[in-house]
N, C-alpha and C positions, 0 to 999 in steps of 0.2 A: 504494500500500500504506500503512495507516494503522501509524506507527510511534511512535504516543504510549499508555502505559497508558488502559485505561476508567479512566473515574471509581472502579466499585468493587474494579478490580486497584488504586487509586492507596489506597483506603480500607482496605482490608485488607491493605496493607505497615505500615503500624501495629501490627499485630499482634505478638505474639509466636509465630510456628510452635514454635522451639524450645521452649520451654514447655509449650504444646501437646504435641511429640510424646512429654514426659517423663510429661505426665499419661497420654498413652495408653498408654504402655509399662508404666506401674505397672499399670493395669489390665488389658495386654493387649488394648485393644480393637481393634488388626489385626490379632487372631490370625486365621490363614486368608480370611484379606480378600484379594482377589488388582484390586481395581479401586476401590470404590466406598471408601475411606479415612474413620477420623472426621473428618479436616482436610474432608475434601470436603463431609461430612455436617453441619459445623459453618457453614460458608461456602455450602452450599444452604440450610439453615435460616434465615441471617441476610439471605441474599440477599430468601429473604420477606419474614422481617419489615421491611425496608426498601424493599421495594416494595409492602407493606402487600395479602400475600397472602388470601383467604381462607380458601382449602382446599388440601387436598394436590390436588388435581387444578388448581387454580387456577396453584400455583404450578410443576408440573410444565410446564402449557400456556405458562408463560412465561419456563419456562429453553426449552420446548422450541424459542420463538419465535428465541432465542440459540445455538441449536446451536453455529453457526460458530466462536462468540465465546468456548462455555466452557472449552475449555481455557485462554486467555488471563485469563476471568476468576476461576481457581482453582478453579472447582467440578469437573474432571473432564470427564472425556466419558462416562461412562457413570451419569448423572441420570435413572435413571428412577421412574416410579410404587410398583413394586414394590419396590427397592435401597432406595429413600428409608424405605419405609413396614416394609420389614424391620429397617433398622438403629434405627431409632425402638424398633422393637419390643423387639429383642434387645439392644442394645447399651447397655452399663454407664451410667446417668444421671450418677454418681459421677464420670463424664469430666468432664460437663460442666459439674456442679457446682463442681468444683474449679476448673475454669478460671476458671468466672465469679467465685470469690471471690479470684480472682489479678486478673482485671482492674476488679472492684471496690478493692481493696489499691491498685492502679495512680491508678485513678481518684482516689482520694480524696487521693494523695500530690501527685499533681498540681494539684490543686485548694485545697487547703490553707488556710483563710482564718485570720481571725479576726475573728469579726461581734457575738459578744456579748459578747468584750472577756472571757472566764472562762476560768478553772485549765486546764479540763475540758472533753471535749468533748460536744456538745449535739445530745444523741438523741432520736427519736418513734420511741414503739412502737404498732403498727395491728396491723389485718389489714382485707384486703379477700375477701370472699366472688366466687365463681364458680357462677353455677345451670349446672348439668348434665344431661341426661338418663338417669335413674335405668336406661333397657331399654338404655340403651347402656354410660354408665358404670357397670356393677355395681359396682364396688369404690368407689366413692363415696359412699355411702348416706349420708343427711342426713337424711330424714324417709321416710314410709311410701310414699308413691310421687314422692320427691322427691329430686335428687342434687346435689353442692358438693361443692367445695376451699376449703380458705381458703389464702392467703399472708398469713404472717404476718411482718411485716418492721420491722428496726432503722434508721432512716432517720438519716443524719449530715444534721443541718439547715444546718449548717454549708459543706459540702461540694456538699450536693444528691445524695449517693451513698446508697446502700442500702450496708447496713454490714452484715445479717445477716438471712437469710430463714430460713423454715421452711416448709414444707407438709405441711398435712392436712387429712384431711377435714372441711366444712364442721361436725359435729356436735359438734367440738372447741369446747370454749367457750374467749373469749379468755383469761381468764384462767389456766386450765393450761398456758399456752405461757410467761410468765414465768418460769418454772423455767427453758428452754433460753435466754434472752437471757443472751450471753457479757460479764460484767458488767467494768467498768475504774473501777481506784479516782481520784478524784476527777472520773468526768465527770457529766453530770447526763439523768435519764431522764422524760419528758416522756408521760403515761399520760393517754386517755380514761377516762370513767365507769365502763366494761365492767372494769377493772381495778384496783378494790377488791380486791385479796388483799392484808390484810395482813402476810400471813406472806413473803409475798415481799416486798414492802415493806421489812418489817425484814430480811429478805438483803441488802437493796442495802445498808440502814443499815450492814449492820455491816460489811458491806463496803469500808466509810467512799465509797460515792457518794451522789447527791441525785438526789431524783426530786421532778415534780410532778403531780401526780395530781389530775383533777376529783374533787370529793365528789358522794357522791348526796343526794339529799332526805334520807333518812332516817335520816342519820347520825346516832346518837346520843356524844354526848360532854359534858365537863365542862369549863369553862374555869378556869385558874390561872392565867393571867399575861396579858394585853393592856394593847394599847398607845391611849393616849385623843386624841394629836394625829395624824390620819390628815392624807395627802396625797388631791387630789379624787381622786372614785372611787374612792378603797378605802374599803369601808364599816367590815371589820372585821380587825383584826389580832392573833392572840394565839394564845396556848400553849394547847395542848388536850390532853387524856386522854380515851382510849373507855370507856367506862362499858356497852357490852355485852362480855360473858364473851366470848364466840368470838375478836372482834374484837381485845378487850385480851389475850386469850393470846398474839395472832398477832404483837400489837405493842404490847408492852407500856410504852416510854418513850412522851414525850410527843411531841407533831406541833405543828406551826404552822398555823393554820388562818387563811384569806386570804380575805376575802370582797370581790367587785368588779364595780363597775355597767358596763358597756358602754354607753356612749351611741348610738356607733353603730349597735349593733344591740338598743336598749333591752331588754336582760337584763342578769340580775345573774349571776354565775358565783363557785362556791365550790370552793376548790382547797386540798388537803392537800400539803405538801412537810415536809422535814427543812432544807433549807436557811436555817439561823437566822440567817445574814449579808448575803442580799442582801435589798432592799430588797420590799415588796410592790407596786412597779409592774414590778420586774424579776421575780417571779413570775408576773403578767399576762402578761408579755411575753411569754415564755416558753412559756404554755400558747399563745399567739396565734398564734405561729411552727409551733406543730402541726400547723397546716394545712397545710403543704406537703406532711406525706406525704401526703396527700388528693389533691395535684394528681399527685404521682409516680402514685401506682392508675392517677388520670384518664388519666395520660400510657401507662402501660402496657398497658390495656385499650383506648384509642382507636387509639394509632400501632403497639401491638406486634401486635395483636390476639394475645391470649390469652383473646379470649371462644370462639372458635369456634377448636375445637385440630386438627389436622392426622392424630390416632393418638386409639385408643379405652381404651388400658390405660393402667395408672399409669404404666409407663416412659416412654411419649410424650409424654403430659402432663406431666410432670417434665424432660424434655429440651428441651419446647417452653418451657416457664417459664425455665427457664436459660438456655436462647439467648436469647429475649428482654430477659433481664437482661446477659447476656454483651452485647446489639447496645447495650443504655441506657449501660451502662458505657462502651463504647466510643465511641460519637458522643460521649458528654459529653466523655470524657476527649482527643477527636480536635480536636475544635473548640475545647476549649481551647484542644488544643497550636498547632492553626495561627493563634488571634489575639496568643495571647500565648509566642512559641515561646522566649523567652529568658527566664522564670521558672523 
């Protein structure tokens, strides 16, 4: 008789159940549940995405393969096709949401650095798109016979943790999601091209945080103040005013504008911040480090599979985005704890 935990009963003691069963109470989601539980529905989702399922039938055929084993390894004994594809359906996302920004919270505490040496802490905001099928997902509509999600996510660069999502449909431009990014006074927010709103811009301003922001070609503006002994590769360094109406309404004090040659990848790159204290290699640096959230997407659409979803309505998709954020939180924050258990 084998009398040692599996591996994923020994991964999922990490957990917090109690937590868990506080978020499901707030929402009720056992009401008249008599077998198939959110804990089960939680821990068969993640079971997937860590054996990097593709479909619900996929992954049914491979608890089914474990019969023997599931009660042992917390999923229940009654995993089936239907129970799985009903609770997706019906059952509150809002569960699972919450959870994930509890084990996000966890994560990031655990993790803790200090890399760039600042006040504050050091955020990328993205989004990454989802192509959909518009006859399946109706509620997704993006184009005239075309369908998307976007996630849009607050990435702690620092940590390597997602700090804040959002989802909606791909037709959202990124720009209108800056309103929801939960802003904190002195950290600093690290913005692609796609995110020229100045009017949010000057929120973070006066919110007293710093952001850096790629400029587009077409900026128009007026310089008042620069600086004439640069360090290599920065070409240009100085105080700026916008000189278009729209743009100067939205943000009417003045910007530091940063202009800077990559050699390695022979482009020049032009970036707008507020932060009038750190140097213009520590702006570079900065916008440089944004690529990580790049790699997070990469990491969640390859190993989570979140390309090909398991349920056709918004609830499923929303459930399935979660767990997979729920499973990212958790390995990052597991494999810490086991190399470095006494931090």
């Amino acid at each position: 008789m084998n009398k040692t935990k599996y591996v994923f009963a020994q991964l999922i003691s990490f957990l917090d159940d109690n937590k868990f069963r506080h978020v499901v109470d707030k929402y009720a989601g056992n009401r008249y549940v008599k077998h198939f539980t959110c804990w089960n529905q939680l821990l068969t989702l993640m079971f997937g995405q860590l054996s990097n399922r593709e479909s619900l039938r996929d992954l049914i055929i491979a608890v089914e393969a474990h019969r023997q084993k599931c009660y042992h390894l917390g999923l229940g004994r009654h995993v089936t096709r239907s129970n799985l594809a009903k609770a997706n359906t019906n059952r509150d996302y809002h569960i699972f949401e919450e959870y994930a920004y509890y084990l996000v919270s966890e994560a990031r505490r655990k993790r803790a650095t200090e890399i760039f040496k600042l006040d504050g802490n050091v955020y990328a905001f993205d989004s990454t798109t989802i192509s959909l099928c518009l006859d399946v997902f109706w509620w997704a509509k993006f184009r005239k016979h075309k369908g998307g999600i976007k996630i849009h996510t607050l990435y702690d660069l620092e940590t390597q943790v997602p700090a804040f999502f959002h989802i909606t449909t791909a037709s959202v431009h990124d720009s209108k999601t800056m309103k929801e990014i939960p802003v904190e006074t002195g950290a600093y927010y690290i913005f692609d091209r796609a995110y020229n709103n100045f009017k949010e811009l000057y929120r973070l301003h006066r919110m007293e945080s710093f952001f850096v922001v790629r400029a587009k070609t077409n900026l128009q503006y007026r310089c008042v103040k620069w600086k004439r002994r640069l360090p290599e590769g920065i070409l240009t360094d100085a105080e700026i005013i916008l000189t278009i109406y729209g743009s100067q309404k939205g943000y009417p004090e003045h910007l530091r504008l940063v202009r800077f040659f990559d050699e390695e990848q022979d482009r020049e790159f032009m970036f707008l911040t507020n932060a009038m204290e750190l140097t213009a290699r520590q702006v570079a640096e900065l916008y440089k480090n944004r690529w990580q959230i790049e790699l997070f997407f990469k990491w969640l659409k390859q190993h989570h599979k979140i390309k090909k979803f398991w349920g056709t309505t918004e609830n499923a998709v929303r459930i399935q985005i979660y767990d997979a954020i729920c499973a990212y939180c958790f390995l990052t924050s597991t494999i810490f704890l086991l190399f470095f258990p006494y931090i």
